[in-house]
N, C-alpha and C positions, 0 to 999 in steps of 0.2 A: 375868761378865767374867773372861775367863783373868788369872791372876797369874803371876809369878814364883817361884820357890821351891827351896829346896835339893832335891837328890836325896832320895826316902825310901823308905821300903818301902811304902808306903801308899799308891803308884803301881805297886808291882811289877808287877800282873797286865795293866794298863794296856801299861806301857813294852812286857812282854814282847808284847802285842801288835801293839805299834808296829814293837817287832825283826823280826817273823813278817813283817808287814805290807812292811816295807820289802826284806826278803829275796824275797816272790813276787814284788815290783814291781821289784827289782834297784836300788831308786834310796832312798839317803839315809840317816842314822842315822849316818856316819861308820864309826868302825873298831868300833861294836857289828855292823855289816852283815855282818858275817865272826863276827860272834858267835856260839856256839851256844846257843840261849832252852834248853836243857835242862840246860848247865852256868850259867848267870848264876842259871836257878831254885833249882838245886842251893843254893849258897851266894847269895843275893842282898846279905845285908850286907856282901860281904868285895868282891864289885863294884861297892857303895857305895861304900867307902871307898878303894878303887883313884883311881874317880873325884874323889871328894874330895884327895886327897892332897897336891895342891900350896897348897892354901888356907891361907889364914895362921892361926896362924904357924908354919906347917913351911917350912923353910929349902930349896927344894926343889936339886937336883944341880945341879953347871956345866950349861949349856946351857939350864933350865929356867928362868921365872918363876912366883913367886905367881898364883895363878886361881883361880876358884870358877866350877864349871861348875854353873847352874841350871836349872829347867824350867819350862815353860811348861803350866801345867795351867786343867782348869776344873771344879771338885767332885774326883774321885779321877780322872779324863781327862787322860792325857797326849797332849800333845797337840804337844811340842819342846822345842827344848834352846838356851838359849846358852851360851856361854863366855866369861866377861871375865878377860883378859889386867891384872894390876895394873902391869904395867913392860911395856916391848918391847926383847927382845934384836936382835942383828943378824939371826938368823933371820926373827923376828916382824916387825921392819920392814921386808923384803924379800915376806917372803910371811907369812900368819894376821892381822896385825893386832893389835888391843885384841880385837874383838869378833868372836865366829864364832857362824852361827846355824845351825840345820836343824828343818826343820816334818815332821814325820810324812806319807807321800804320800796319804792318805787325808783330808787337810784340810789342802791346800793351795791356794794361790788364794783362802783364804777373808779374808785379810788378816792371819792369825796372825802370822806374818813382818813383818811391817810394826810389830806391838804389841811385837812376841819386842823388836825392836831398840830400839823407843823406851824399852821398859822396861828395858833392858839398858845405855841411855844414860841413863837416871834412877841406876840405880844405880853406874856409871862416875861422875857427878858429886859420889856421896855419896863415894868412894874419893878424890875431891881432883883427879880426872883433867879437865883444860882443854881437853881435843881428846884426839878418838882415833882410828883407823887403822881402817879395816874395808875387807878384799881380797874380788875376787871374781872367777872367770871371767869373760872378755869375751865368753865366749857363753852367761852367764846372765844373760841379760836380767830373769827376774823378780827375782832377787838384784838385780840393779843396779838396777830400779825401787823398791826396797824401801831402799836405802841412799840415793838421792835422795828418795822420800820423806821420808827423814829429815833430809832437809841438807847428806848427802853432797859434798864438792865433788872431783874426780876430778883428783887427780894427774896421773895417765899411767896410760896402758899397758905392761907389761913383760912379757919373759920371764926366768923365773928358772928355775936350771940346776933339778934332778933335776925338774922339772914340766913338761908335756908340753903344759899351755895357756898361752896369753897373759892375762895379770892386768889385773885394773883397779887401782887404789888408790886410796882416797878418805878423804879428814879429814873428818871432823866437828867444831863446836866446840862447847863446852859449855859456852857460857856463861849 
């Protein structure tokens, strides 16, 4: 059964997979997708801790909040990533939300996305969080299927300046 789990080195070979992976297929990984797998191997702890950076208690810059971006693994299988947002600034509640997910495109559709979030909402409720925000393209339908799966009730639809598609947004409550 995939878990949750902080970033570690003991996915390295895994993730770097996933980087390659998502680079020939053009789709997902976020901004490692521009990554180069031959500089992250170089140093892999120092793009641990990049990532780690905003987790508490580091105080993180104006504009930023508290987060701990997780993964989603199964044995040493990486397998995706969420991100939970501890606060929402004006940014975050226009557009990102509490919770942002991505599944590696070699196992997707398989329901991992669907687990990535509920367990992403497990641990949102241990942070003391009573409802959380989770955005998505309105023309990603399997993300939107994946956020009503979970309970999602949908806001609206928006557009928000520098982004080029129309949002959903949707609460969750955790109770």
């Amino acid at each position: 059964m995939p878990i949750l789990v902080p970033p570690a080195e003991q996915y390295r070979d895994s993730f770097l997979e996933a980087v390659r992976e998502a680079q020939r297929t053009g789709s997902g990984l976020g901004d490692t997708l521009s990554a180069d797998p031959a500089e992250l191997e170089r140093d892999f702890p120092a793009f641990l801790a990049n990532l780690r950076r905003f987790e508490p208690p580091a105080v993180p810059p104006e504009g930023f909040v508290n987060s701990e971006p997780l993964w989603l693994v199964t044995g040493d299988t990486y397998l995706g990533r969420v991100s939970i947002r501890h606060t929402l600034n004006a940014r975050l509640r226009e557009f990102g939300g509490h919770i942002g997910y991505e599944i590696r495109p070699s196992v997707r559709r398989q329901g991992h996305a669907t687990l990535a979030l509920r367990l992403a909402l497990e641990r949102a409720r241990t942070l003391g969080l009573t409802q959380v925000l989770v955005t998505c393209d309105v023309d990603n339908l399997g993300s939107r299927r994946v956020i009503e799966a979970n309970g999602g009730e949908m806001e609206g639809e928006f557009h928000v300046a520098d982004y080029e598609k129309a949002i959903r947004r949707y609460w969750i409550e955790l109770n």
